[in-house]
Backbone bond lengths (Angstrom), bond angles and torsions (degrees), N, CA, C in turn:
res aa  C-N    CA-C-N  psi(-1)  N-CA   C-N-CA  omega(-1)  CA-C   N-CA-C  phi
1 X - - - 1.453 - - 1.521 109.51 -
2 X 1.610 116.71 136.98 1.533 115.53 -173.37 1.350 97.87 -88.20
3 X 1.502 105.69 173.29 1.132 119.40 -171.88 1.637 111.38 -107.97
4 X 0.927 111.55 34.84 1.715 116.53 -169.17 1.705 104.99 -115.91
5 X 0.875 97.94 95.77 2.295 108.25 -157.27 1.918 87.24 -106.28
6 X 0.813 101.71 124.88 1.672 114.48 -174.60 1.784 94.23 -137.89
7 X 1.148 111.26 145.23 1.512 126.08 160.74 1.691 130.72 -115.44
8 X 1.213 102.37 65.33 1.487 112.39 -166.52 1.825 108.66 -45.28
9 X 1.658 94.02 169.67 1.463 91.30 -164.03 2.043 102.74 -108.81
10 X 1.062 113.27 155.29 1.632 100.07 -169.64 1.533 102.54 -91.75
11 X 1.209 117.75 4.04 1.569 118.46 169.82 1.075 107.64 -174.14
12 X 1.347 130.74 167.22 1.287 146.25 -157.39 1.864 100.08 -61.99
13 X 1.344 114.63 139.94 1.669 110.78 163.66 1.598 105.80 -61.46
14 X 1.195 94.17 149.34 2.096 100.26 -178.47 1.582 98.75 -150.12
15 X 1.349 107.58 -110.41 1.222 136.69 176.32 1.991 111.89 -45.23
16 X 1.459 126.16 -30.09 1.689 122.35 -163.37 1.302 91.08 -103.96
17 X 1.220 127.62 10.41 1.619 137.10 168.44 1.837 88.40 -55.09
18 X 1.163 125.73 131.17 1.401 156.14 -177.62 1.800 94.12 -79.52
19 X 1.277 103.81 134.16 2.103 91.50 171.10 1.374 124.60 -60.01
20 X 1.785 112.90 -29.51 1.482 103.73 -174.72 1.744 95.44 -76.14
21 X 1.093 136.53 -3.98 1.548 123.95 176.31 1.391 117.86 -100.19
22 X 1.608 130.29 -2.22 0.809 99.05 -163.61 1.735 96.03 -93.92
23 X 1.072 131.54 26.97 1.716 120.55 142.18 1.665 132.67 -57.04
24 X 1.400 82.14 -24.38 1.814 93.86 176.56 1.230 95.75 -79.40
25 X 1.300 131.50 -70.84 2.266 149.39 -156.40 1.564 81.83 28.84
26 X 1.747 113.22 -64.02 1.982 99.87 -152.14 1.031 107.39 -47.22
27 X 1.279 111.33 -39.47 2.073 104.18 -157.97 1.668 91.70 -85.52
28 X 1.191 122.67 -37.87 1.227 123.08 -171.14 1.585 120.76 -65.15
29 X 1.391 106.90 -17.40 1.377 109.29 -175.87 1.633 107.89 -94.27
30 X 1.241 113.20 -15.52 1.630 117.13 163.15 1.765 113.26 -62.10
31 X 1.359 121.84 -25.75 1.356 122.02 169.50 1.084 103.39 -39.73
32 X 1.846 113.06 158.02 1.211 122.73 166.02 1.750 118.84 -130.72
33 X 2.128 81.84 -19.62 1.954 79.25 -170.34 1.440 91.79 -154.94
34 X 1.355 104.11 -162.36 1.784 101.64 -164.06 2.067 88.38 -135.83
35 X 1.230 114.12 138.26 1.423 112.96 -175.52 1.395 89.59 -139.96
36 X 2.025 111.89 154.32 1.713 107.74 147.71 1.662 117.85 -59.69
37 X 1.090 88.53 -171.72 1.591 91.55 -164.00 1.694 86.06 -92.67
38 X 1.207 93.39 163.41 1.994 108.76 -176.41 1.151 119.97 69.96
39 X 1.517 102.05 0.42 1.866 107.97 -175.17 1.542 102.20 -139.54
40 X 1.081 106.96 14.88 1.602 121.57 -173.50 1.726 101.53 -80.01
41 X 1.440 127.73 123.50 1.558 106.51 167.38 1.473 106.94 -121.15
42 X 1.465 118.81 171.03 1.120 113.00 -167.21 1.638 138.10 -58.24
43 X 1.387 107.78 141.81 1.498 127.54 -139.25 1.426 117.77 42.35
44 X 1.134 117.04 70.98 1.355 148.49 175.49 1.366 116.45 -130.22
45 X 1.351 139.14 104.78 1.519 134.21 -149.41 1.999 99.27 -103.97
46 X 1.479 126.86 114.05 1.060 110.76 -179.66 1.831 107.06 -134.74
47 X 1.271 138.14 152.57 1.393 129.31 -164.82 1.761 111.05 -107.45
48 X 1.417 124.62 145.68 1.021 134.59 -169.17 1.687 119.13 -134.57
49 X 1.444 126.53 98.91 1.519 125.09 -164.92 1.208 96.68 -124.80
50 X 1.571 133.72 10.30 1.880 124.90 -171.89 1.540 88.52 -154.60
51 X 1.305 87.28 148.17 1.832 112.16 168.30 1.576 96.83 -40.37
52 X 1.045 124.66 127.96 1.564 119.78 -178.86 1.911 95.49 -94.48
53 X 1.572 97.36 151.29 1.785 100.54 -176.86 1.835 109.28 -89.68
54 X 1.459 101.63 -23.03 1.702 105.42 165.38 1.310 103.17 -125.68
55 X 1.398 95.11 168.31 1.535 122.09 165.25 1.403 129.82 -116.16
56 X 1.326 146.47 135.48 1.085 176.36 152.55 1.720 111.96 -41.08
57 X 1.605 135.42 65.80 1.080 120.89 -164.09 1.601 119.63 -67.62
58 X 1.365 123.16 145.62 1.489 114.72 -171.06 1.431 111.33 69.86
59 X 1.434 139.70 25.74 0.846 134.01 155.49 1.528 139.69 -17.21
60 X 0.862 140.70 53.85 1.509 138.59 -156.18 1.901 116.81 -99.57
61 X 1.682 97.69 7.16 1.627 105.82 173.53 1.375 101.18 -67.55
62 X 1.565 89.45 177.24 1.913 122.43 172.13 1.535 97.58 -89.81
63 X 1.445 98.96 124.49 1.863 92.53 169.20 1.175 108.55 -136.22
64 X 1.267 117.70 123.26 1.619 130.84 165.93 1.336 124.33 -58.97
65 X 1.216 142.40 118.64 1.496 103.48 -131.76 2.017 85.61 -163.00
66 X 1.544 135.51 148.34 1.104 119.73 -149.73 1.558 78.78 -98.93
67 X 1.583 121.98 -164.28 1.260 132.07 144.26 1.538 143.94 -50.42
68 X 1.684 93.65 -33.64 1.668 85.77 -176.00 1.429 103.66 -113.80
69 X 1.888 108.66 35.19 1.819 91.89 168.84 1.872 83.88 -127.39
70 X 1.146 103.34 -7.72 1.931 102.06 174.64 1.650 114.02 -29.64
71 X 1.427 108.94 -64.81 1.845 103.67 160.88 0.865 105.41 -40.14
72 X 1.245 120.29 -105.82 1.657 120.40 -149.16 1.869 117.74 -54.81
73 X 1.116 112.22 16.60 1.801 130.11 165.08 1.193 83.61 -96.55
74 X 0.881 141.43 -72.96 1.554 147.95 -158.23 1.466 105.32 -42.80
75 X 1.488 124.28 -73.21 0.893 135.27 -156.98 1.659 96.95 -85.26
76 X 1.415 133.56 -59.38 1.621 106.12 176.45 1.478 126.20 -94.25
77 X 1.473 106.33 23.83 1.634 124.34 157.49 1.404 125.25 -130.15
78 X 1.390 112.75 47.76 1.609 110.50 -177.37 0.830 119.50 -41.96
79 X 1.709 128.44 -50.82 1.080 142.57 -173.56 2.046 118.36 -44.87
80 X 1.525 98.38 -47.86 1.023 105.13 -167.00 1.349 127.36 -75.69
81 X 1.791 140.52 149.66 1.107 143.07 -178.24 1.725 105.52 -66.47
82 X 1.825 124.74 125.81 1.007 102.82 -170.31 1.739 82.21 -118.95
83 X 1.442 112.85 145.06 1.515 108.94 165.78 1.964 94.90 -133.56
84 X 2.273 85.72 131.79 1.339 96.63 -167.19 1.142 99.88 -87.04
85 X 1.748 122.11 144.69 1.545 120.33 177.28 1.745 95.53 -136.46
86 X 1.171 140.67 156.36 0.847 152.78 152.30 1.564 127.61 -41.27
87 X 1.806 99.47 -38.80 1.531 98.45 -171.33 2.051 74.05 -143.38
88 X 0.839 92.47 61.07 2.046 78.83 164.62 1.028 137.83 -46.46
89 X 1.831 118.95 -36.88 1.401 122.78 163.72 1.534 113.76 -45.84
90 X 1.582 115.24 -64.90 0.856 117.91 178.85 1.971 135.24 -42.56
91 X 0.951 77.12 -38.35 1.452 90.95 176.11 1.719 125.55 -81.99
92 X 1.419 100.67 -20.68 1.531 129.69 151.41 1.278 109.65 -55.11
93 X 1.406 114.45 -58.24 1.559 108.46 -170.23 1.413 127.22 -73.05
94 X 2.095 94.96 -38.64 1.550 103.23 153.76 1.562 124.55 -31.18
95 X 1.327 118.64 -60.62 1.271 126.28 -154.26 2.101 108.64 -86.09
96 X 1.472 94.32 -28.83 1.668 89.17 -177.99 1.679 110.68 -79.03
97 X 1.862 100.80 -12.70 1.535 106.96 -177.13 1.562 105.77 -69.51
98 X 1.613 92.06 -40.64 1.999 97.25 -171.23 1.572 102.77 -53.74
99 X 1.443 117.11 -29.10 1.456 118.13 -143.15 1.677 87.16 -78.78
100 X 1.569 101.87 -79.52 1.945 104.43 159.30 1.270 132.77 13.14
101 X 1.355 82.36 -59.85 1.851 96.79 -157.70 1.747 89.04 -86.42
102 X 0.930 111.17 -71.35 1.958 104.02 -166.16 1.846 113.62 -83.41
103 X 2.066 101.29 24.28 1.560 117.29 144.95 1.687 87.85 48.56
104 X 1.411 109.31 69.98 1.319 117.40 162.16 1.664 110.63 -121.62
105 X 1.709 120.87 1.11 0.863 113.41 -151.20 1.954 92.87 -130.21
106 X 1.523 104.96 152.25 1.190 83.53 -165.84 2.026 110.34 -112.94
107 X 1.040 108.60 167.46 1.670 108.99 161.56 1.610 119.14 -9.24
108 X 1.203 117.55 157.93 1.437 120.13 161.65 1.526 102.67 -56.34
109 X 1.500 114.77 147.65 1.999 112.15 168.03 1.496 98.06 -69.38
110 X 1.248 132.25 -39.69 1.817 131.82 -177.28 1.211 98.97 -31.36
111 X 1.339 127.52 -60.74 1.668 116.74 -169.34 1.596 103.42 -80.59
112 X 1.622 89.51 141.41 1.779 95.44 173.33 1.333 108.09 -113.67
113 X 1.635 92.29 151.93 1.661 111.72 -159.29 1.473 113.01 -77.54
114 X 1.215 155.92 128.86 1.454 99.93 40.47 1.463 102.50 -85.72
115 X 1.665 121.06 160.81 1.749 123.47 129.25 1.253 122.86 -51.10
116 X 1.535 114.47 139.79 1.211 106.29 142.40 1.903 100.73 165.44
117 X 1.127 126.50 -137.35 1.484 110.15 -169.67 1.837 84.59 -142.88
118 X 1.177 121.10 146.77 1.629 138.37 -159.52 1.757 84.14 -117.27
119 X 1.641 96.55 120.48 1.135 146.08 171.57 1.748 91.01 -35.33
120 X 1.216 116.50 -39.22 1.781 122.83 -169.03 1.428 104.73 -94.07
121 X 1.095 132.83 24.89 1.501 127.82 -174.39 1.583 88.08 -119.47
122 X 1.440 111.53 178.28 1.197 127.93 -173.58 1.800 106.81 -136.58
123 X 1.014 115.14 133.35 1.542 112.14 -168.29 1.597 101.91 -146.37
124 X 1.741 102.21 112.11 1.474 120.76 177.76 1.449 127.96 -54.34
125 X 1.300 143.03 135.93 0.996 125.15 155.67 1.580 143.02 11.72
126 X 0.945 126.52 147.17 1.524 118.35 175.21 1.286 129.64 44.63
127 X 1.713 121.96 4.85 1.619 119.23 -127.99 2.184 83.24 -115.00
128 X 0.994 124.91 127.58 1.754 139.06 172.55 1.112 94.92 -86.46
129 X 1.648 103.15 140.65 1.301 129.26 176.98 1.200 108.91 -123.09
130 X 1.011 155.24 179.65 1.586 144.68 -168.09 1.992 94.07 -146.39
131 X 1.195 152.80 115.12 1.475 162.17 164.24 1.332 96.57 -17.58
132 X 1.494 123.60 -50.46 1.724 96.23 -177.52 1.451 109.63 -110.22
133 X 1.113 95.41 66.17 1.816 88.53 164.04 1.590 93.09 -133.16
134 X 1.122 113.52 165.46 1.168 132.95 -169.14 1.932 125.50 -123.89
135 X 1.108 104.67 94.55 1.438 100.58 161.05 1.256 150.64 -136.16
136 X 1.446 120.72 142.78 1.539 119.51 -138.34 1.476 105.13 -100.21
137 X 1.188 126.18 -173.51 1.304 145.85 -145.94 1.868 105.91 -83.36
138 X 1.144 116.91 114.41 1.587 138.51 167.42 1.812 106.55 98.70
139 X 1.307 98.51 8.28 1.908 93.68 171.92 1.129 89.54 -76.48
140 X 1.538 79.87 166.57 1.603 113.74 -161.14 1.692 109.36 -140.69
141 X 1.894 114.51 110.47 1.577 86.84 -169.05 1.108 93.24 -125.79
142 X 1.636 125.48 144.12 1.321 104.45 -161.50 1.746 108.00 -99.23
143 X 1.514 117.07 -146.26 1.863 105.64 -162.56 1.324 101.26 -79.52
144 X 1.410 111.10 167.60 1.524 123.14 176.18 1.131 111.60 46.32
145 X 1.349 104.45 51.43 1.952 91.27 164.37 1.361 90.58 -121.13
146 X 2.161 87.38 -176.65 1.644 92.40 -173.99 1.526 95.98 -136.08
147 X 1.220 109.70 132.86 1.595 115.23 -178.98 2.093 109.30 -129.89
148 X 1.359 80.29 106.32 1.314 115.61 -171.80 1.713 119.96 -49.96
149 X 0.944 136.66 158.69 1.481 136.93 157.53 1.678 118.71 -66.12
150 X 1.425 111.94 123.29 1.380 134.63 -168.06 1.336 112.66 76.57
151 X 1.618 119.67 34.11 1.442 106.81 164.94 1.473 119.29 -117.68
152 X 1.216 125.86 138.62 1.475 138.39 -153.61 1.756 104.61 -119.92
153 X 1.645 104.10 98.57 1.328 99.02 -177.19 1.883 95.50 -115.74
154 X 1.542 97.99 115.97 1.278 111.81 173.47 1.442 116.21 -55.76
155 X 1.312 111.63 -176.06 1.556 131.45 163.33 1.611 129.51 -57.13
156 X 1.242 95.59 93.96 1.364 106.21 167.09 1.857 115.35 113.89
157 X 2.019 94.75 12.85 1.438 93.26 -178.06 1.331 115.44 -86.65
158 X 1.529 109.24 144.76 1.530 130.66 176.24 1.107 116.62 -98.30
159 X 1.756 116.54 94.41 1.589 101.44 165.86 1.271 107.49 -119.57
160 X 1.681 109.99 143.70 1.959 120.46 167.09 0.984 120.37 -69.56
161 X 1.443 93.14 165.45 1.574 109.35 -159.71 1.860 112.41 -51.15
162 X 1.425 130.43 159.56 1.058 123.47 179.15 1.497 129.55 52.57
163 X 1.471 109.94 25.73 1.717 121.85 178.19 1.524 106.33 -81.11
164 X 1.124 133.48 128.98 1.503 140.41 149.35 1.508 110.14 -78.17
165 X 1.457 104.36 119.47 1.467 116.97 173.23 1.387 115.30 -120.78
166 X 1.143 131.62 99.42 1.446 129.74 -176.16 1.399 111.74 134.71
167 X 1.389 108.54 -12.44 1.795 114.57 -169.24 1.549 112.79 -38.17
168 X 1.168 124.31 158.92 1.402 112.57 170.52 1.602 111.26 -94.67
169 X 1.057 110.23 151.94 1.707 94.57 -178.22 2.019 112.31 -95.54
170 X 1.232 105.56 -168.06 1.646 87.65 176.82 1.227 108.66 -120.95
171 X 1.239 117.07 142.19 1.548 116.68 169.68 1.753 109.32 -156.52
172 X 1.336 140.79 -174.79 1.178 135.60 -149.94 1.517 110.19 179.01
173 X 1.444 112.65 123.75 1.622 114.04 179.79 1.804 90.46 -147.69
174 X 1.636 89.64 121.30 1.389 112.91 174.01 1.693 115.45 -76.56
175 X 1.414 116.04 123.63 1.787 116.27 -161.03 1.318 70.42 -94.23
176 X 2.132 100.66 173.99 1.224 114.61 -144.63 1.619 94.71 -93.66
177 X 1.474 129.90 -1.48 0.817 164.15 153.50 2.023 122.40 -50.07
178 X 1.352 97.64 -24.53 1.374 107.91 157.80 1.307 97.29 93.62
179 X 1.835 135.99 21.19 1.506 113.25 178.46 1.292 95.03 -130.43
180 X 1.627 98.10 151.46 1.204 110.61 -146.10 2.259 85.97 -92.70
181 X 1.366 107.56 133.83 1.590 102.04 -159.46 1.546 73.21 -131.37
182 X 1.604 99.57 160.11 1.551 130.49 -165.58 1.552 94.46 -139.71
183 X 1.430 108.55 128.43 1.648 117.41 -160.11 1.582 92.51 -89.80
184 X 1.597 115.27 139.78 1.377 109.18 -167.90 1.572 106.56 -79.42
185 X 1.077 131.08 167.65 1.447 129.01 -167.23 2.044 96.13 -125.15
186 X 1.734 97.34 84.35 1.316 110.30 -177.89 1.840 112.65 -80.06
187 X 1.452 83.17 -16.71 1.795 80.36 178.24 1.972 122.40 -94.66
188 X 1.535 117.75 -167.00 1.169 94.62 -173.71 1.748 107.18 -149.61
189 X 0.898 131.44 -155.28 1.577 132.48 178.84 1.315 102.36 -118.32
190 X 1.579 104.68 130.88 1.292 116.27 -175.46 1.854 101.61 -128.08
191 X 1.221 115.86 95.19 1.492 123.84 -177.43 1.662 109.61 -89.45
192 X 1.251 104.22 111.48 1.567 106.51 162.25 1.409 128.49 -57.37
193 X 1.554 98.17 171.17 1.564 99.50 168.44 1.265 139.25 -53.43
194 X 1.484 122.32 129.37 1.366 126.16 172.68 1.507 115.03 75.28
195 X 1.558 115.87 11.97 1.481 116.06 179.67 1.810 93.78 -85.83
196 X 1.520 98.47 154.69 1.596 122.99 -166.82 1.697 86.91 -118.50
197 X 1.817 119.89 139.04 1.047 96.91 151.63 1.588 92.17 -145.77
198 X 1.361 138.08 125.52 0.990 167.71 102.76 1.974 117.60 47.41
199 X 1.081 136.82 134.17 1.139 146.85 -118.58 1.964 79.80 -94.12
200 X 1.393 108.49 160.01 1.357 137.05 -174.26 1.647 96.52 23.48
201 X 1.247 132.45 36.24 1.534 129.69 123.10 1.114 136.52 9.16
202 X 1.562 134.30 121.24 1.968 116.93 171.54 1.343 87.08 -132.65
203 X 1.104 116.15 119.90 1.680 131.93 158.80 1.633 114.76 -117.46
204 X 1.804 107.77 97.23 1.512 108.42 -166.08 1.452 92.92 -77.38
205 X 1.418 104.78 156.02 1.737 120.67 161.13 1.367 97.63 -81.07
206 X 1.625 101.88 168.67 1.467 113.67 -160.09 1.862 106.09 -102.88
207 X 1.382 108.01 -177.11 1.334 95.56 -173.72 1.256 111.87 -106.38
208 X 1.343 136.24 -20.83 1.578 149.94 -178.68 1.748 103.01 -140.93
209 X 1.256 109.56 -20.52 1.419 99.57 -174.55 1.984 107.79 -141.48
210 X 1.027 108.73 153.14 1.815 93.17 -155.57 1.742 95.29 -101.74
211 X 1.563 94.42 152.73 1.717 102.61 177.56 1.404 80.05 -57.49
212 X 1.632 94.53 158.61 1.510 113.79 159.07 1.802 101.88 -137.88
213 X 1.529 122.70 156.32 0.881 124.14 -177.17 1.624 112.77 -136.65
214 X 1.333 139.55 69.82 1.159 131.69 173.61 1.436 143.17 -6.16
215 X 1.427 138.42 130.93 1.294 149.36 -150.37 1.667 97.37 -56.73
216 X 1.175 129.66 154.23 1.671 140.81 179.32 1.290 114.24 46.51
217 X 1.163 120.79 15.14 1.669 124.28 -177.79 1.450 96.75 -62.92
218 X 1.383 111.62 161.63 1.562 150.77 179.85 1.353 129.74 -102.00
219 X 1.315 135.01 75.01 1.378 118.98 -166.42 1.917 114.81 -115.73
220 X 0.820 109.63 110.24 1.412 104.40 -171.22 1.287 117.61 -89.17
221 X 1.156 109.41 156.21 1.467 134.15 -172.96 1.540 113.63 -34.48
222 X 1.304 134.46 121.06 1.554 153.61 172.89 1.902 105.09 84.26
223 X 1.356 101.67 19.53 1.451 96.19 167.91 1.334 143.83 -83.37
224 X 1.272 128.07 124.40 1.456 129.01 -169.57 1.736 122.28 -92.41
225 X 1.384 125.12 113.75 1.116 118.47 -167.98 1.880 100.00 -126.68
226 X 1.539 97.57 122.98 1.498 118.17 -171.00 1.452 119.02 -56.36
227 X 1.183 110.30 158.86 1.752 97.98 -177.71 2.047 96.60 -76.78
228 X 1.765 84.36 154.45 1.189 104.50 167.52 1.548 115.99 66.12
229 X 1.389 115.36 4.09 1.276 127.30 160.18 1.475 138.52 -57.66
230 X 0.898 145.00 139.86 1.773 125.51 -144.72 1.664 97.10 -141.56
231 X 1.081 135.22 115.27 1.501 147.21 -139.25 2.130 94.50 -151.20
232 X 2.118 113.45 105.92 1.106 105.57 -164.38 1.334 91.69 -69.98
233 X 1.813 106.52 -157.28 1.419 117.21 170.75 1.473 102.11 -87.97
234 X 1.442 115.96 153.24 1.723 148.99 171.87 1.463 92.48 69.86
235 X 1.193 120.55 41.65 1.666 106.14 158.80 1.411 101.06 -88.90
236 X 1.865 105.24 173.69 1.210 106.57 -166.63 1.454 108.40 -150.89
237 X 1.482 122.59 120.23 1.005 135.85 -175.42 1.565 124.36 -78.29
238 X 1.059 169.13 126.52 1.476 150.98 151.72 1.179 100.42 -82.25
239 X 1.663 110.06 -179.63 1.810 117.00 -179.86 1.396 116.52 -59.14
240 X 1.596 110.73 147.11 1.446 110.67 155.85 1.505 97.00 90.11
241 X 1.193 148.17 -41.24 1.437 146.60 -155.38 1.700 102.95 -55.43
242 X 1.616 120.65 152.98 1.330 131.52 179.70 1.499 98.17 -134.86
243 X 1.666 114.46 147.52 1.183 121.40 -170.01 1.782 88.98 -144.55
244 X 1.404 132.52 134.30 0.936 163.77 155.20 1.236 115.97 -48.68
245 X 1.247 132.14 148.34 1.744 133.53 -150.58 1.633 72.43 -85.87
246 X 1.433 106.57 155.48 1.730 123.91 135.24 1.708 87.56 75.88
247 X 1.315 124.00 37.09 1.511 120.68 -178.24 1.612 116.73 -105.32
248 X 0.760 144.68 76.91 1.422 141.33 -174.56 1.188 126.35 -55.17
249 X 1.138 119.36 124.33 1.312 121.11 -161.00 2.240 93.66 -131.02
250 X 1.292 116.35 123.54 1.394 150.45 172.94 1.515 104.88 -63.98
251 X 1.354 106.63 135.46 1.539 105.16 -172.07 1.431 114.81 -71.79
252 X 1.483 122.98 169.71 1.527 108.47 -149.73 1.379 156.89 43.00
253 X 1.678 111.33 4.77 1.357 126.90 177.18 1.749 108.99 -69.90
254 X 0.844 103.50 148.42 1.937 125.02 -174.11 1.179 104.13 -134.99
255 X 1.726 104.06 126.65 1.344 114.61 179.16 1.690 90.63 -130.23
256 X 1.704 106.63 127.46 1.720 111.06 178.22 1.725 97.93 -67.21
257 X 1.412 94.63 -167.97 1.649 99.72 -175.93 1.454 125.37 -67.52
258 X 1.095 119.29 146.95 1.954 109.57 168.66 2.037 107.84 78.74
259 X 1.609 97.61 14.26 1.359 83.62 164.95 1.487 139.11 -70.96
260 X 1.384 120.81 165.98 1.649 102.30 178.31 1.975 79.81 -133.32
261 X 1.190 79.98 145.24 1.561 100.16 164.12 1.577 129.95 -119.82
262 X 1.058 150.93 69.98 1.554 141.50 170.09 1.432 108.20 -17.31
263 X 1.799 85.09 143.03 1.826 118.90 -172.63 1.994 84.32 -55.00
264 X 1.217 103.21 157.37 1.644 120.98 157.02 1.209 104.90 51.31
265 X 1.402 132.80 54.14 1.263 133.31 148.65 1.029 123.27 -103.03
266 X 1.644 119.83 163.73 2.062 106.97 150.78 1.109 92.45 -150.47
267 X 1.599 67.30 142.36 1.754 109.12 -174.80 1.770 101.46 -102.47
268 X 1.533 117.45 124.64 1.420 129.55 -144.32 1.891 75.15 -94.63
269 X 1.345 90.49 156.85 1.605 130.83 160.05 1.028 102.82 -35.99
270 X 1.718 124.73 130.86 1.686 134.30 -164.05 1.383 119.42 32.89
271 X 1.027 98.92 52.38 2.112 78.54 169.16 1.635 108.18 -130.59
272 X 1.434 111.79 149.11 1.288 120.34 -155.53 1.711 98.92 -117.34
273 X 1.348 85.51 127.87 1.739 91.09 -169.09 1.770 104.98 -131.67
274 X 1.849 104.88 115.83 1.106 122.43 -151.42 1.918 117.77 -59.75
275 X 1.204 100.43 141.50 1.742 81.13 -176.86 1.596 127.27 -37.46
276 X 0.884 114.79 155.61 1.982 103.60 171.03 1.667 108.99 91.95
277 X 1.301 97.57 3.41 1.947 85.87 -152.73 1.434 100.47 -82.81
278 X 1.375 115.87 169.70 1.225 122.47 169.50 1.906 107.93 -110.01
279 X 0.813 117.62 140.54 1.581 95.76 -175.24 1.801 97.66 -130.28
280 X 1.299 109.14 113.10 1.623 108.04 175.01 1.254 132.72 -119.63
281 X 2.011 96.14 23.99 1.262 103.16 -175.28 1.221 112.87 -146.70
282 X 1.286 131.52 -178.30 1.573 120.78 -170.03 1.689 102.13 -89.39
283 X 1.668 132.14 134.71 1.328 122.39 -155.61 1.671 80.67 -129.22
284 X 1.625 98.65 125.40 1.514 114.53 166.50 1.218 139.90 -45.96
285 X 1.366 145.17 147.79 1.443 132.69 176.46 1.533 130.76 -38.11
286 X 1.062 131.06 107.91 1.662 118.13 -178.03 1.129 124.64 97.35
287 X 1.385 123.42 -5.96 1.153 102.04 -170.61 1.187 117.32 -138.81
288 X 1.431 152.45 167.79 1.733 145.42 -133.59 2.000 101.97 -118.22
289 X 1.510 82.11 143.05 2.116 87.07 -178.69 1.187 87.66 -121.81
290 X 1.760 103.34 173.77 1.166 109.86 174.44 1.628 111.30 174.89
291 X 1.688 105.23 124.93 1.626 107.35 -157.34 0.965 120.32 121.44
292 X 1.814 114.58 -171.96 1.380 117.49 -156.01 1.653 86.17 -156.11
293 X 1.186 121.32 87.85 1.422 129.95 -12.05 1.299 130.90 -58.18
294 X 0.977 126.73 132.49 1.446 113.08 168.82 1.565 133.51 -54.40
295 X 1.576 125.16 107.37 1.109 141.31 143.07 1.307 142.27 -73.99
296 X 1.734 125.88 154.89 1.100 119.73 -172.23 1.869 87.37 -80.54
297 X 2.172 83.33 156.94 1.580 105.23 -177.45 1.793 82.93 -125.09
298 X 1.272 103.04 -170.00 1.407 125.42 138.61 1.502 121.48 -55.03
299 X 1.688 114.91 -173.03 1.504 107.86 -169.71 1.643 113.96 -62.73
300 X 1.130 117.46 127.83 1.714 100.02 148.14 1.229 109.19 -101.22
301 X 1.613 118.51 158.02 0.980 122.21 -165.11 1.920 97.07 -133.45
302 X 1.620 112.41 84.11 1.412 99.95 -154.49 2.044 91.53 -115.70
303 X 0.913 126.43 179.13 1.171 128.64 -143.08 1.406 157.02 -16.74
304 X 1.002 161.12 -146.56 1.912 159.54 -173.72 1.316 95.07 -49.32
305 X 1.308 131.87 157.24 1.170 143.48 154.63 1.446 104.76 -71.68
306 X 1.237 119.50 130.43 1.471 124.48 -168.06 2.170 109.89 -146.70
């Protein structure tokens, strides 16, 4: 699966045009979809307020973009449409909220169409499905859960009873304008094959880019996994563990019970991180933490052979 997550628009922008934009409408009405920035392609509208850490070659998107990164857009995005705003985030969030709310805007492109729930799945009691989410043939979800719009649970996923999949997570950026705005969460959860995840569950969808959860993963019971968090295949969760939006987690990593993980880390390929831990830093390939903070120990040797 590529990594190029775009949110196309179901009709032309018109009317959810924001007031400080509608001086742009011409260029703006050539949009078609909404992308992060660096992954944005042309007529693709995405916003820019910080030195960005990559670049996007051939850039040819719309970028909303503040004053003091306009140069350097300029210079390693010639290509691209830049419109200067004062508070661009803000006005980003304005406009993807309008889109949301009066459902002009569509799914992540990652999931392929159609929606809907496969005749071969099994679906518990009490349990909400939302029209565009998608799930495929031999999942299994058990009662009272809730499965959200834009989440894609492949073949052969196991989730317990009372799991939230799609939740939005919380977060908050004050416009310069003084209101306190909540970034809309346009992206969604995309669960691979044969991952299990464990009874009253929260797996938030992402906000520009969608959780993903790798094939045979492990998630145990009362665990919370952040939006936009990226989890490889055969990792392994025990109860209770929390993972931080935008946290990367390396295939085969094991976390014992009651872990906490911080937003924007990665946690490298095999490494075993002791129950209880706090983890507030990025933990290397292979090798075992343990604590509050979490430090390297000797081996742990923490769940199933897998």
């Amino acid at each position: 699966m590529n990594d190029l997550e775009s949110f196309a628009f179901k009709s032309p922008l018109s009317d959810e045009l924001p007031e400080i934009l509608i001086p742009y409408a011409h260029e703006l009405l050539k949009i078609k979809g909404i992308a992060c920035f660096g992954k944005a392609r042309r007529n693709e509208l995405c916003y820019c307020d910080r030195s960005p850490k990559t670049w996007c070659e051939n850039d040819e998107s719309h970028i909303l973009c503040t004053p003091d990164v306009e140069q350097e857009l300029e210079r390693k995005c010639p290509q691209a449409i830049r419109i200067v705003l004062d508070d661009a985030r803000a006005c980003f969030i304005d406009l993807t909220r309008r889109l949301l709310e009066s459902q002009r805007i569509e799914v992540t492109a990652l999931i392929p169409r159609s929606f809907g729930v496969s005749s071969l799945a099994r679906i518990g009691t009490g349990t909400q499905i939302d029209s565009e989410a998608r799930i495929d043939e031999e999942v299994f979800i058990g009662s009272n859960c809730i499965i959200q719009r834009g989440v894609w649970l492949r073949h052969g996923v196991k989730i317990g009873d009372g799991a939230m999949i799609g939740a939005t997570g919380i977060n908050a950026y004050v416009s310069r304008d003084g209101r306190q705005l909540d970034f809309p969460h346009l992206a969604g959860v995309i669960i691979e094959e044969g991952v299990h995840i464990g009874a009253n569950s929260v797996v938030m969808r992402g906000l520009l880019t969608s959780t993903r959860i790798g094939s045979l993963t492990t998630i145990g019971n009362l665990c919370n996994i952040g939006h936009g968090a990226r989890l490889g295949k055969r990792c392994w969760m025990s109860v209770g563990c929390l993972i931080g939006g935008h946290t990367e987690m390396g295939e085969g990593a094991t976390l014992g019970m009651g872990c906490v993980i911080r937003d924007n880390l990665k946690i490298g390929e095999n490494t075993q991180i002791g129950m209880g831990s706090v983890v507030v830093k990025h933990v290397t390939a292979g090798i075992s933490v343990f604590g509050n903070p979490a430090r390297p120990v000797p081996t742990i040797t923490a769940g199933p052979e897998r």
